[in-house]
C-alpha positions as CSV (number, residue, x, y, z in Angstrom):
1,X,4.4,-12.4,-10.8
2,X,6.3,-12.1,-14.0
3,X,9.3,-14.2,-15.1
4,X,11.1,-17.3,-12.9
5,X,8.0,-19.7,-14.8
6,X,10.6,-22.4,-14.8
7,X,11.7,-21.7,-10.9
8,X,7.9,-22.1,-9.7
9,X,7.5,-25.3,-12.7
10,X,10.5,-26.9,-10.6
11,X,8.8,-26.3,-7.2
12,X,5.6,-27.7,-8.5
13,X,7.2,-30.6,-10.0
14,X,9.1,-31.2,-7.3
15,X,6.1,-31.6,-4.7
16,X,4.2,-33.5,-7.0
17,X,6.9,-36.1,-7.2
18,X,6.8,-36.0,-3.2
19,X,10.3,-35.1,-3.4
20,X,10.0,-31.4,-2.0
21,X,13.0,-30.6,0.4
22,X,12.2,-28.6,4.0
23,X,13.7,-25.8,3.2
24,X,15.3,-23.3,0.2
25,X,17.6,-20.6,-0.2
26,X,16.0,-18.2,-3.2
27,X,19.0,-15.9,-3.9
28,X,19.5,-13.5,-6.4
29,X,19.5,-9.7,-7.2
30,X,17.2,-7.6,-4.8
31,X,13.7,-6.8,-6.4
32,X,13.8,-9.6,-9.4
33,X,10.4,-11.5,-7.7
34,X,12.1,-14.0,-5.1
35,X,9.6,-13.2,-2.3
36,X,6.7,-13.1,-4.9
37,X,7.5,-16.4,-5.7
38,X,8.3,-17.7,-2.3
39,X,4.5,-16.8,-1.5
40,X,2.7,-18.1,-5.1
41,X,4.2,-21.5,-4.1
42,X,2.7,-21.1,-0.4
43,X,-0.6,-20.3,-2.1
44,X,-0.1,-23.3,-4.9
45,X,0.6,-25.6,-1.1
46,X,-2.4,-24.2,0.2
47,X,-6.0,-25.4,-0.5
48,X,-8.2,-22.4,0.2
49,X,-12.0,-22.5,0.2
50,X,-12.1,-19.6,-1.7
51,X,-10.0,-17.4,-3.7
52,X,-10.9,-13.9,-1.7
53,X,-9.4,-15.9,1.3
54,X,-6.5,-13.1,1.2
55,X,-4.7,-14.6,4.3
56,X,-2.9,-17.7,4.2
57,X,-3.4,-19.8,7.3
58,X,-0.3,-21.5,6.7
59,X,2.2,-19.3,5.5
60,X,4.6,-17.0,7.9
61,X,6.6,-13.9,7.0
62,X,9.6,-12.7,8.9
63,X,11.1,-9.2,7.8
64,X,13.9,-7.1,9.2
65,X,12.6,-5.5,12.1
66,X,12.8,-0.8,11.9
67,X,16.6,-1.2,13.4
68,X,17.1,-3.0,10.0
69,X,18.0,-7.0,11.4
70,X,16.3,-10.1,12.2
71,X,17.1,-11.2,15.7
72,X,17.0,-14.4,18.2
73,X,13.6,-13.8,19.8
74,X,12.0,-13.7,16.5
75,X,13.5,-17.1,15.0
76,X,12.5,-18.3,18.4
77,X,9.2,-17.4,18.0
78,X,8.9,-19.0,14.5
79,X,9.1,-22.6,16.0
80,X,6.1,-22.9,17.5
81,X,4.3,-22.0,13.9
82,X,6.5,-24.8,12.0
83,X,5.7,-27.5,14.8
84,X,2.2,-26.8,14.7
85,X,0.2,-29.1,11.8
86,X,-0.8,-27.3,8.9
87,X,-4.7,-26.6,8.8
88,X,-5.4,-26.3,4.6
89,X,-1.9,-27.1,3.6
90,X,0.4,-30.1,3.4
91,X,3.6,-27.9,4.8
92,X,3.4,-24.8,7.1
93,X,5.5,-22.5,5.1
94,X,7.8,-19.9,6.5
95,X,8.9,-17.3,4.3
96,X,12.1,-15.3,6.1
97,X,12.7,-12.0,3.7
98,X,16.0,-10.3,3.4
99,X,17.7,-13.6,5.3
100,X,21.0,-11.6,4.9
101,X,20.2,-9.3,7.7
102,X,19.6,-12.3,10.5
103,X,21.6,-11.4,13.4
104,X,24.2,-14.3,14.0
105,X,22.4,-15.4,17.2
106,X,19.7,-15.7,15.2
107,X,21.2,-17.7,12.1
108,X,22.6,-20.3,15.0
109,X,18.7,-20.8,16.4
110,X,17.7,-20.9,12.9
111,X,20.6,-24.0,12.3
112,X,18.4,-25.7,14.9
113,X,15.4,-25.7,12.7
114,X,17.2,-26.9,9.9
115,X,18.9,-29.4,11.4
116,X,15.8,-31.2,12.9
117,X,13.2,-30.0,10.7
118,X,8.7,-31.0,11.2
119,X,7.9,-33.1,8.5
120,X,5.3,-30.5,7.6
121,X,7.2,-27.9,7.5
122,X,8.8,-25.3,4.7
123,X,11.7,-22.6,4.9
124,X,12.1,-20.8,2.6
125,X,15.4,-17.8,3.3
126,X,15.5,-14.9,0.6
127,X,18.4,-13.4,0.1
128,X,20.2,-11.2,-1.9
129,X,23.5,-12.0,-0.5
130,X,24.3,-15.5,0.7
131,X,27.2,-15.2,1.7
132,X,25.8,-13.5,5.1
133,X,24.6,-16.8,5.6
134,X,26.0,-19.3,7.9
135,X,27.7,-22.1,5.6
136,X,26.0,-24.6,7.6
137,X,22.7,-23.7,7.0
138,X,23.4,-23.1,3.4
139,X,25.0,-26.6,3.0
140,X,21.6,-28.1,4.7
141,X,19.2,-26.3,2.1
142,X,19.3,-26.6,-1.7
143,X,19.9,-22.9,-3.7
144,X,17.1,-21.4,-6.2
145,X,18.4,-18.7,-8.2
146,X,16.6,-16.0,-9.5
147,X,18.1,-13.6,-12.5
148,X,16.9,-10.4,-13.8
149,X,13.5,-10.4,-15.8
150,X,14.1,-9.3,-19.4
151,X,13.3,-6.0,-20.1
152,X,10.4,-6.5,-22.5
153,X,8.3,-8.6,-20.1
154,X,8.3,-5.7,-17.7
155,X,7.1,-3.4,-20.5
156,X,5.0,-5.9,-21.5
157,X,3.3,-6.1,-17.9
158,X,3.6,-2.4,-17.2
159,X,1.8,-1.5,-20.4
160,X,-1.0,-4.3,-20.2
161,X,-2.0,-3.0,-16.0
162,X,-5.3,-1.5,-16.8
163,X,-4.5,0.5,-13.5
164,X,-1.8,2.3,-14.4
165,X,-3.1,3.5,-18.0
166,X,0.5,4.0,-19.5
167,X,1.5,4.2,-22.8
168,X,4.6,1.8,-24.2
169,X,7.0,4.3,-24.3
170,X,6.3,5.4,-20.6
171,X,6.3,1.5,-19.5
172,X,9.6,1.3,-21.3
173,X,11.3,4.0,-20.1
174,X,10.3,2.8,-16.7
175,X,11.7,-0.8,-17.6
176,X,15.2,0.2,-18.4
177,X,15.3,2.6,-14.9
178,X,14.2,-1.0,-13.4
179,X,17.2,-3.0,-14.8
180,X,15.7,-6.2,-15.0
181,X,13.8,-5.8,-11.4
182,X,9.7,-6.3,-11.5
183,X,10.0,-4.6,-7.8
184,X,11.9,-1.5,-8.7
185,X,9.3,-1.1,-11.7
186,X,6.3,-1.3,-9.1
187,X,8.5,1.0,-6.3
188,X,9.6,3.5,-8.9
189,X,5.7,4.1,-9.1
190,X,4.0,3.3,-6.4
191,X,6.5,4.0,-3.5
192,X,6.4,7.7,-2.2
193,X,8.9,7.0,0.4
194,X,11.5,5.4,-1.8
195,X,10.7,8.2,-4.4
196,X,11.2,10.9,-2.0
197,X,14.8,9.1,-0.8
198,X,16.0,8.8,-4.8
199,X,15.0,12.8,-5.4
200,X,17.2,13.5,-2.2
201,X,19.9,11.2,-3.0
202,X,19.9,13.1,-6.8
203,X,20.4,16.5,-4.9
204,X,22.6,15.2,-3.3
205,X,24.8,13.9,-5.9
206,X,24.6,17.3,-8.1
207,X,25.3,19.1,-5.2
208,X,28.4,21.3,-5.3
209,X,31.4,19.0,-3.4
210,X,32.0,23.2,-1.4
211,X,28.2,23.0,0.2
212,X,27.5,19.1,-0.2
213,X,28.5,18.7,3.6
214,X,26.0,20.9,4.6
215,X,23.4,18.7,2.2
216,X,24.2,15.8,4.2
217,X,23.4,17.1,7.4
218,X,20.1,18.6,6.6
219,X,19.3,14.9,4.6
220,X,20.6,12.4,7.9
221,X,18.5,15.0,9.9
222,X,15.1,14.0,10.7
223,X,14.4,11.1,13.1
224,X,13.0,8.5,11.1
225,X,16.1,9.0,8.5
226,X,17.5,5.6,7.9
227,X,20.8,4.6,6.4
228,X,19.9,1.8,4.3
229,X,17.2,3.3,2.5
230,X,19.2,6.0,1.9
231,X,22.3,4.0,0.7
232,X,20.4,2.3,-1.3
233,X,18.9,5.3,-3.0
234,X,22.4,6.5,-4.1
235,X,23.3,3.7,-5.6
236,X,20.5,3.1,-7.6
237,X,21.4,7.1,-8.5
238,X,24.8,6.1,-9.6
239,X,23.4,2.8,-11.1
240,X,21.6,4.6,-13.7
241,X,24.5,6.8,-14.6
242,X,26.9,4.1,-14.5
243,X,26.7,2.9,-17.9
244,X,27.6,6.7,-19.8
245,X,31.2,7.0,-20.9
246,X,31.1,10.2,-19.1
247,X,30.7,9.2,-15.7
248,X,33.4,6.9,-15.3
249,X,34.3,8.8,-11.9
250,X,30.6,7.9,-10.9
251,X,31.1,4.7,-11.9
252,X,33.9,4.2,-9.6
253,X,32.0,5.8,-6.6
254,X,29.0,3.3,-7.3
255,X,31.2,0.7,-6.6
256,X,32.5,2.2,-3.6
257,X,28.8,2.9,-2.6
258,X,28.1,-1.1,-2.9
259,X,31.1,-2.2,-0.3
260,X,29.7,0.5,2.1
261,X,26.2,-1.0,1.4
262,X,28.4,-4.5,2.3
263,X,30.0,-2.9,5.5
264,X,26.0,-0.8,6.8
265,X,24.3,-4.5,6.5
266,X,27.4,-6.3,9.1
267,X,28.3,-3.0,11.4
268,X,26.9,-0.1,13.2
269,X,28.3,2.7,11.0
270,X,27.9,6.8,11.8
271,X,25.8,7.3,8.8
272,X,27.0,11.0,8.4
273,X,30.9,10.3,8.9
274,X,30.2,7.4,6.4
275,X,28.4,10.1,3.9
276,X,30.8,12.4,3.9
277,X,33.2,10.2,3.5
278,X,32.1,8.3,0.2
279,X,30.8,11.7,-1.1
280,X,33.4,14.2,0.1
């Protein structure tokens, strides 16, 4: 974990003071660390025998399910792990990633948690947009926000992994694609998937607008092709180019890509008609 010291200081201090609330809302950009830091504070809560103990007895993570959302039967599940005591912990901690992306059904089960919390117990939502979340649960749980980690300490930590083996200027070049997010740094080189959707989204983009129709069939083909990922992918594209004087059409598409991003996370949307339509 690198940067957000002062978030995790807070947390600590906080539960040393006994004043530690049931539940927080980490929002912030996607990728800055707010999941990384959701779990260090479950590990700081619990007392392991040992430090190769790699599970966490007490510690729960929800993600989006492959259909990309979090539904009822899920936040129903998660009851009977927060009303159980913890075992090596003094709260059971349950961590629920990309909150945005709870179904509605399942944001008003999840209002029953938070309304009648165990005294044990800790919920942590991370988000990237909170706004997706019910203003009732937000008004019960205090906001943490997390910002972008500056640039140098990504270097810093790219360049000092004895792993990776890569010079300063590599690490930096690598820091300014990840635009202040530790995540993007590690997916940029560790994530084949995510690499393979940001060399089809480039094609795509410098693909003639006469055959780019054609592009986005062959792309939104194969079965296992999701939306989201894909999405995501072109914006980061048009992120990157953003900036140049140049590009200022580009720039003006990337913010169009971001509301369709908006629109993909809260309706079922024909990816291809959707495609076509942002890129045509």
């Amino acid at each position: 974990m690198i940067g957000h010291e002062k978030n995790i200081a807070d947390l600590k201090d906080l539960n040393e003071r006994g004043a530690l609330s049931h539940g927080y809302v980490f929002v912030g950009p996607a990728m800055v660390g707010k999941k990384t830091v959701a779990v260090e504070f479950a590990e700081y809560l619990e007392k392991r025998e040992s430090k190769e103990q790699l599970v966490l007895s007490d510690m729960m993570i929800i993600k989006p399910s492959e259909n990309g959302s979090i539904g009822i039967d899920v936040v129903r599940g998660i009851r009977n792990f927060l009303w159980q005591k913890p075992n090596m912990s003094t709260r059971r901690t349950l961590i629920i990633d990309d909150a945005e992306l709870l179904t509605t059904e399942a944001q008003n089960a999840l209002l029953k948690v938070t309304e009648e919390p165990p005294v044990s117990s800790l919920l942590i939502l991370v988000t990237s947009d909170a706004e997706s979340i019910l203003p009732t649960i937000m008004s019960r749980l205090p906001r943490l926000y997390f910002g972008a980690v500056p640039e140098k300490e990504i270097v810093t930590w790219l360049a000092s992994d004895t792993a990776l083996k890569m010079p300063k200027t590599k690490a930096t070049e690598v820091a300014k694609k990840a635009m202040g997010k530790p995540g993007l740094a590690w997916r940029l080189l560790h994530d084949e998937d995510f690499q393979e959707q940001l060399a089809l989204a480039e094609k795509l983009l410098k693909t003639p607008l006469s055959t780019r129709r054609d592009v986005i069939k062959k792309v939104i083909e194969p079965d296992e092709f999701s939306f989201r990922k894909f999405l995501d992918a072109i914006i980061l594209n048009l992120a990157w180019q953003a900036g140049d004087a140049r590009t200022a059409q580009k720039t003006a598409l990337w913010h169009k890509a971001l509301a369709l991003y908006d629109r993909e996370t809260n309706f079922s949307l024909n990816p291809r008609l959707q495609l076509e339509s942002l890129l045509l």
